[in-house]
C-alpha positions as CSV (number, residue, x, y, z in Angstrom):
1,X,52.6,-41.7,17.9
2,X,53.0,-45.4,16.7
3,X,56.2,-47.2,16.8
4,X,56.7,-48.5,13.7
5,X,58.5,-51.1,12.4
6,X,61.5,-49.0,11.2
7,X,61.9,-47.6,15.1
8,X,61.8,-51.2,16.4
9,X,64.6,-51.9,13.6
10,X,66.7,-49.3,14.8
11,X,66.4,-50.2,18.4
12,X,66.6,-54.4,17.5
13,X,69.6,-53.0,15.2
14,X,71.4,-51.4,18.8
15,X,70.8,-54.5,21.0
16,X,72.2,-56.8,18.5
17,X,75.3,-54.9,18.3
18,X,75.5,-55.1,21.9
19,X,75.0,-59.1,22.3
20,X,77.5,-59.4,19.4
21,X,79.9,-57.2,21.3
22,X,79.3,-58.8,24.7
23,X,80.0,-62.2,22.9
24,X,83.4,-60.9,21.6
25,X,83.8,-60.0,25.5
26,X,84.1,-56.1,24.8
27,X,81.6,-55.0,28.1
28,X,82.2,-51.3,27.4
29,X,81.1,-51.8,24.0
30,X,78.1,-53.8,25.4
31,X,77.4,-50.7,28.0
32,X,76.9,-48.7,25.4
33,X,75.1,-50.2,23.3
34,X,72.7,-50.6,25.7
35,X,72.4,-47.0,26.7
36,X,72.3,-45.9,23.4
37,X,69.3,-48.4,22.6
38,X,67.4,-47.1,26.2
39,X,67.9,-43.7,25.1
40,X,66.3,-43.9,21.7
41,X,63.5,-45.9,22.8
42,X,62.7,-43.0,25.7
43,X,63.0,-40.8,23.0
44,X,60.1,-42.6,21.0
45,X,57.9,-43.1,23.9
46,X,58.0,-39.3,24.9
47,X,57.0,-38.7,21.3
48,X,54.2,-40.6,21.5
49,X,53.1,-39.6,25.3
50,X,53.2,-36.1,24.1
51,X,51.4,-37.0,21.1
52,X,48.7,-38.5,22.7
53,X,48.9,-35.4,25.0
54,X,47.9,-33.6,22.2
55,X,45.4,-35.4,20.6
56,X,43.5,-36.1,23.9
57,X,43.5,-32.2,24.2
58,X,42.3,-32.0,21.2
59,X,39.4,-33.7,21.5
60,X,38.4,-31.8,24.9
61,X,38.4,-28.8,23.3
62,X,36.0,-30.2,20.0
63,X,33.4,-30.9,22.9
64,X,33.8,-28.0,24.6
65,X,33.2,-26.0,21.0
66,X,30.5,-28.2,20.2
67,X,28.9,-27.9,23.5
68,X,29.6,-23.8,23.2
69,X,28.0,-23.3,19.3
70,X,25.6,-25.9,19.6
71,X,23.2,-24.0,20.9
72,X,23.6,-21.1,18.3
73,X,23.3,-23.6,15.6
74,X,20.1,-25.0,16.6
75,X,18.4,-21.5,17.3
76,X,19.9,-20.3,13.6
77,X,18.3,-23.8,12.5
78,X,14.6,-23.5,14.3
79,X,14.6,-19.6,13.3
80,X,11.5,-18.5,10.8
81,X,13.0,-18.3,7.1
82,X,11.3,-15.8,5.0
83,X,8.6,-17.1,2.9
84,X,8.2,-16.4,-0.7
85,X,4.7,-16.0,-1.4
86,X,3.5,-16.4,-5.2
87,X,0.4,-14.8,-5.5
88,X,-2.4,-15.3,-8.7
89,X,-3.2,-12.7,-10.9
90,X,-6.2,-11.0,-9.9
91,X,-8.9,-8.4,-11.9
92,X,-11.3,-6.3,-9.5
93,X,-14.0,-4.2,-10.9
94,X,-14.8,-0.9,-9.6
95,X,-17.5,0.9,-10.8
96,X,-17.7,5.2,-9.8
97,X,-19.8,7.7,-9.9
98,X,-19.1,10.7,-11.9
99,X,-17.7,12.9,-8.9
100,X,-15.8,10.2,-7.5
101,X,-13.9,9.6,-11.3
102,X,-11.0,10.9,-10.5
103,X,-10.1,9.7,-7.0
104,X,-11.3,6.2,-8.2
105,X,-8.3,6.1,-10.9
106,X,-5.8,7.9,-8.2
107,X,-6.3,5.1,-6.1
108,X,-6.7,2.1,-8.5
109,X,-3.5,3.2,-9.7
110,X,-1.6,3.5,-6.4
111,X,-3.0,0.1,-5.2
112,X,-1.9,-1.9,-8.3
113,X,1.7,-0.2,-7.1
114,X,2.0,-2.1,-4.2
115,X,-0.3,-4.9,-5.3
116,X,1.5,-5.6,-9.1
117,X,-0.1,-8.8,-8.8
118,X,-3.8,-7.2,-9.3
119,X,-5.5,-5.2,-12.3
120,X,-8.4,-2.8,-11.1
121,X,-10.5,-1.5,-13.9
122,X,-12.5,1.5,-13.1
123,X,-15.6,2.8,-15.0
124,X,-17.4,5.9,-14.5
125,X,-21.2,6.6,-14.8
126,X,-23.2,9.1,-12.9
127,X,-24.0,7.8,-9.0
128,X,-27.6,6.2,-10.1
129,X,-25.9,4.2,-13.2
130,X,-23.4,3.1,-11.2
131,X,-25.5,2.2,-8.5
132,X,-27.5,-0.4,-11.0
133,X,-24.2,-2.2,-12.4
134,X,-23.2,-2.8,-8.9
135,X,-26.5,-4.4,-8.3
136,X,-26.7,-6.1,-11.3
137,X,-23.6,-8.2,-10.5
138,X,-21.1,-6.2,-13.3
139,X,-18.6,-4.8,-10.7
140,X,-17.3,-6.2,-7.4
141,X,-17.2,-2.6,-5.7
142,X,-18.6,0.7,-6.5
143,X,-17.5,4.6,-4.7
144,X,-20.7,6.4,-4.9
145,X,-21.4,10.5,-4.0
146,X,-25.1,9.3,-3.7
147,X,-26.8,5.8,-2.7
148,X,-30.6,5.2,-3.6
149,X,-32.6,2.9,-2.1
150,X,-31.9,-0.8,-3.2
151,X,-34.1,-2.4,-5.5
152,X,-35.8,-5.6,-5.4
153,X,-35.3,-5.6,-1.5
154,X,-31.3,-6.1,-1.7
155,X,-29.7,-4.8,1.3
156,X,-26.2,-3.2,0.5
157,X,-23.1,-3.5,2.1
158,X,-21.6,0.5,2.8
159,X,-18.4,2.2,4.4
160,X,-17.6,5.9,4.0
161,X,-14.4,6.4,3.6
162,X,-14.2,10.2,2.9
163,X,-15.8,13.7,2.5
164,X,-16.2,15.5,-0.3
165,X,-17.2,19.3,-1.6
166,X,-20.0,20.4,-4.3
167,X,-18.4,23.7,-5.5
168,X,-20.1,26.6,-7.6
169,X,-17.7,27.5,-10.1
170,X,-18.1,30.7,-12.5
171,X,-16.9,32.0,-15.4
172,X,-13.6,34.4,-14.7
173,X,-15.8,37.7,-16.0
174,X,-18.9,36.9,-14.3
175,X,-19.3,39.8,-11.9
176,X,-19.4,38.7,-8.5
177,X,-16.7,37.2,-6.4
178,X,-18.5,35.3,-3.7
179,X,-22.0,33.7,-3.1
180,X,-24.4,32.3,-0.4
181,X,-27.1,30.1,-0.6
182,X,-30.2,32.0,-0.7
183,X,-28.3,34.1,-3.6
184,X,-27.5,30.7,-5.1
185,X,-31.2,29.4,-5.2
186,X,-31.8,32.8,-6.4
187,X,-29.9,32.4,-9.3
188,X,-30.8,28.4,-10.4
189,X,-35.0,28.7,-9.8
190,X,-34.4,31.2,-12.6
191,X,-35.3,34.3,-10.5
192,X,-32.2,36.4,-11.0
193,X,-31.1,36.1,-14.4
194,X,-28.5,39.2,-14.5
195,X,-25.5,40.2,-12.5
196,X,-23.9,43.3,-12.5
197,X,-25.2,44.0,-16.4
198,X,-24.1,40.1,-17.2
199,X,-26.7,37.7,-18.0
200,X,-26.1,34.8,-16.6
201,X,-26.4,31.2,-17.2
202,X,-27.7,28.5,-15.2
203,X,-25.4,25.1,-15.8
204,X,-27.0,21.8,-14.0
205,X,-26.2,18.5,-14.1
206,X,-28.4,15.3,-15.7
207,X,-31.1,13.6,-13.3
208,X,-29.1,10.7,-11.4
209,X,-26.4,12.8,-10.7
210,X,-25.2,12.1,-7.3
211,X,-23.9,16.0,-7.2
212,X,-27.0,17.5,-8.5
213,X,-28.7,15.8,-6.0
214,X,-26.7,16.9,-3.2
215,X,-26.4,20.4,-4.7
216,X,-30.2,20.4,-4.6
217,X,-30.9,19.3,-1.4
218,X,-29.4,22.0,0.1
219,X,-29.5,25.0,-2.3
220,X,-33.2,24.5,-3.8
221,X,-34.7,22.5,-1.0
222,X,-38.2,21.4,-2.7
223,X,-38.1,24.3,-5.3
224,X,-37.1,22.6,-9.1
225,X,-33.6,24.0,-11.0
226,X,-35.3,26.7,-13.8
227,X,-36.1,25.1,-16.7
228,X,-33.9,27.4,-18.7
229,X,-30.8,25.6,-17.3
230,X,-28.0,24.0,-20.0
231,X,-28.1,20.3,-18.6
232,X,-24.4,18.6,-18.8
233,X,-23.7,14.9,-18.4
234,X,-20.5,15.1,-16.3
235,X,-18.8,17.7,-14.3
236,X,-16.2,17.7,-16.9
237,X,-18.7,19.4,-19.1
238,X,-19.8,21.7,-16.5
239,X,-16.1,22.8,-16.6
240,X,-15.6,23.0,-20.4
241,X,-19.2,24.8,-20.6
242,X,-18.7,27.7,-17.6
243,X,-14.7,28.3,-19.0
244,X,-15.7,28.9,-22.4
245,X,-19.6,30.7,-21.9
246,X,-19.0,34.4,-19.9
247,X,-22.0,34.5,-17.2
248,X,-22.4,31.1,-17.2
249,X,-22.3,29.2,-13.5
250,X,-22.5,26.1,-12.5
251,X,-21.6,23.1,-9.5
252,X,-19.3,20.0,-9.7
253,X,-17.2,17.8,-7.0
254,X,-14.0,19.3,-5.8
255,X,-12.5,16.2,-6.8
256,X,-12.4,17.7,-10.8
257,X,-11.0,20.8,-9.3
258,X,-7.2,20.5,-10.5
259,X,-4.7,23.6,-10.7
260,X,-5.0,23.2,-14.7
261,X,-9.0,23.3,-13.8
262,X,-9.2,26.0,-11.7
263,X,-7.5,28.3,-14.1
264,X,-10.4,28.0,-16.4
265,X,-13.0,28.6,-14.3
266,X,-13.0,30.7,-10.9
267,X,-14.4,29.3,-7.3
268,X,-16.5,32.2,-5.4
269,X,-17.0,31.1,-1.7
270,X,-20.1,30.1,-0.4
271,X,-21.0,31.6,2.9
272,X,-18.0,33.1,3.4
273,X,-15.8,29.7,3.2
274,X,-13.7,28.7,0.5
275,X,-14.5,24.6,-0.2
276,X,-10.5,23.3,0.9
277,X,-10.1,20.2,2.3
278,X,-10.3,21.8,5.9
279,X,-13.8,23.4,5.4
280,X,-14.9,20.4,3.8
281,X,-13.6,17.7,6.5
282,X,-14.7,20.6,9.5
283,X,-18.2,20.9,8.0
284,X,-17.6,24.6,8.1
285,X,-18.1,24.7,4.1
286,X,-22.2,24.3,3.6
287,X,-22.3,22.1,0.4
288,X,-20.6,18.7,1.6
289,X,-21.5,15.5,1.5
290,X,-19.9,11.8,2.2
291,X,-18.5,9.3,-0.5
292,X,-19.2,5.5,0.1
293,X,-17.5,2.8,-0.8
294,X,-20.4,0.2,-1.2
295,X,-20.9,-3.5,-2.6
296,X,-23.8,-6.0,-2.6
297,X,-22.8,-8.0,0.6
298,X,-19.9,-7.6,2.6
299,X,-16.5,-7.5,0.4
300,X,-14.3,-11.0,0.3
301,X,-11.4,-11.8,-1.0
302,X,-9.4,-9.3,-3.6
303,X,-12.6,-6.8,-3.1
304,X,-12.0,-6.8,1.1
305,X,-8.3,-6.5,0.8
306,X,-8.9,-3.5,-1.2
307,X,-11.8,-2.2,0.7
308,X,-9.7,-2.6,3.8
309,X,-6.4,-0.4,1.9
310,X,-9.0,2.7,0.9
311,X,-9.9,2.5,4.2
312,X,-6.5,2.5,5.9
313,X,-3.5,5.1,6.2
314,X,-2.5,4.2,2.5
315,X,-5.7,4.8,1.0
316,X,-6.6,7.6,3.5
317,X,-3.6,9.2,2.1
318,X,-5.0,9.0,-1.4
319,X,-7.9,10.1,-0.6
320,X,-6.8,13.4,1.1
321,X,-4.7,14.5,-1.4
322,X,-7.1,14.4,-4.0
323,X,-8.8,17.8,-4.9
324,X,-6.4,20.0,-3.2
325,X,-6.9,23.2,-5.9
């Protein structure tokens, strides 16, 4: 507290009654005045100690704050801050083979979910087509079901990233309910053309066909697919063909075998074993055969961070869902 100039007044105001009085030789008066004039001024200086008191006490306990939350403010202060990371729109190419058609859309389709920022565009050829507009420079990653050998002496860049199944599917009234392979090569050299008082109908797939090959390889070995077989460009025709032609039986990738599918057509096992995803990861299911995920040289930039997705738990995910009939 200050004394101000109205205190001092008050206390100049007391003594100079009291030298008046004491002139007009009245000592009590004097006395009193005198008293009166100590006790306001102890008055005021208490006022001010205890003010001073208080503001001294005051600023002790601002340090000590300070001194307590400064450290709390400096660690909020130094602590990472989320970034905000803007990224540029992106297009990445894939080419597919046939088989691979449908997972290729699945998982373009879930990856431009978490990754709004890029636009995959998938086409679909059959494996050897596909194979060339990879090589040729038109698309920046391709998911074969069959890899020939480079031309021109490139060397490419492959990962598999999952298994997949060839099944035989039938026609619903073709009369039998299972198969094995030697009945099976049987049946496509041309050598047993009736079943059960059915004739049936031999349904192949084009040359390239990453399928056919694979169906081939293991079923006809060096023997050649009778001549009297209805050639189909895609295993979507093979479907449409065997549900709609009574005898008729054919081979495509379990990917294409969908509930809505698999109503139109039936699945006999081969060897005994039914071609689900089990049989066909186990190797217990005898027409199998690995998809690739392939490019000219090893994948950079938007290409590697997708390569790296179908290849981890995400993609893997995607990828085993897919033909589960």
């Amino acid at each position: 507290m200050k004394l101000t100039t109205e205190h001092i007044a008050v206390v100049g105001g007391v003594l100079t009654t009291s030298r008046v009085r004491v002139n007009n030789h009245n000592p009590r008066v004097s006395i009193f005045g005198l008293s009166a004039a100590f006790m306001i001024l102890s008055s005021l200086c208490s006022r001010f100690v205890r003010r001073v008191m208080v503001f001294r006490l005051a600023a002790r306990l601002s340090r000590f704050l300070l001194l307590v939350f400064c450290p709390f403010i400096l660690i909020t202060a130094c602590a990472p801050q989320p970034l905000t990371v803007t990224h540029e729109p992106a297009t990445l190419r894939l080419v597919a083979a046939d088989s691979c058609g449908p997972l290729a859309e699945e998982l373009a389709a879930t990856y431009e979910e978490s990754h709004p920022w890029v636009e995959v565009q998938v086409q679909v050829f059959n494996a050897s087509v596909a194979q060339e507009i990879l090589q040729a420079g038109d698309a920046d990653l391709a998911l074969l079901s069959w890899m020939q050998e480079a031309t021109g002496g490139q060397t490419l860049w492959s990962h598999s990233f999952a298994r997949d199944g060839v099944a035989v599917v039938v026609h619903p009234a073709t009369p039998f309910t299972e198969t094995g392979l030697a009945h099976l090569q049987e049946i496509f050299r041309g050598r047993v053309q009736q079943w059960g008082g059915m004739v049936l109908t031999v349904v192949s797939r084009e040359e390239g066909s990453g399928t056919r090959v694979a169906f081939e390889n293991v079923v006809l070995g060096d023997h050649d697919v009778t001549f009297t077989a209805v050639v189909m460009p895609s295993s979507e025709a093979v479907i449409e063909y065997v549900a709609g032609t009574p005898g008729a039986v054919g081979y495509v990738s379990t990917l294409w075998l969908s509930e809505s599918v698999a109503d139109g057509v039936r699945v006999p096992p081969v060897e005994g074993v039914r071609p689900d995803p089990d049989s066909i990861a186990s190797g217990r299911y005898p027409l199998t055969r690995p998809l690739y995920l392939v490019a000219t040289a090893e994948p950079a930039g938007e290409a590697r961070e997708f390569a790296q997705w179908v290849l981890g738990p995400e993609g893997q995910a995607v990828t085993a869902s897919a033909g589960n009939w």
